[in-house]
N, C-alpha and C positions, 0 to 999 in steps of 0.2 A: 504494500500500500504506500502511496506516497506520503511522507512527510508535512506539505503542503495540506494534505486532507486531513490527517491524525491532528496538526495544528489547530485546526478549525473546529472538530470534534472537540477536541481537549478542553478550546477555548469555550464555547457553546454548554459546555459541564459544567466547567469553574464556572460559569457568569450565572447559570441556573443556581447555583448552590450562594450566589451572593460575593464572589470574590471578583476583584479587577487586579487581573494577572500582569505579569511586566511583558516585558518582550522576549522572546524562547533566546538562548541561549545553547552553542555546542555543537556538533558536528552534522554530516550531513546523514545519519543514520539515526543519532540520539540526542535529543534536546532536550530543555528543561527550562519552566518557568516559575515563579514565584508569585502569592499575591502582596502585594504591595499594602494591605494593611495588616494581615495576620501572620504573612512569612511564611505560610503553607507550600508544599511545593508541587509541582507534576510534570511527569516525563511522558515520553513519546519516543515509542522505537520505531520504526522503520523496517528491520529484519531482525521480529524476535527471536529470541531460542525457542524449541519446542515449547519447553514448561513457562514460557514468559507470556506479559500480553502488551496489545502496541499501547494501550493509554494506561497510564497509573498513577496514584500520588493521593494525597489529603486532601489537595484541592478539590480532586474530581468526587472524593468521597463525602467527606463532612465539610457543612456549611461555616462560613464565616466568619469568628469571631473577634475580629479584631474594627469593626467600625459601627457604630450606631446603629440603631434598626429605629427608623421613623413612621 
């Protein structure tokens, strides 16, 4: 799968669960973003191992806590 696409995925997860991610950082296989208020992080592979998966991280799992909820 492209990287390009897994980015967008990723990003589209983190933003549901409430976080606003930085900009991906890392190589052309494996990146990795942070949110910028709680420092949660999430990766993206490109060409997992068997036992891996292409989206991972806190971001994509648990919600937000590091900014107000209005």
């Amino acid at each position: 799968m492209k990287i390009s696409t897994l980015r967008t995925y990723a990003r589209e997860a983190a933003k549901f669960r409430g976080h606003v991610m930085s900009k991906f950082e890392g190589g052309l296989h494996r990146q990795s973003s942070y949110c910028i208020f709680c420092n949660m992080h999430m990766y993206v592979v490109a060409n997992p191992l068997p036992n891996d998966i292409f989206v991972s991280g806190e971001a994509i799992a648990l919600c937000c806590s590091g900014k107000e909820k209005t």
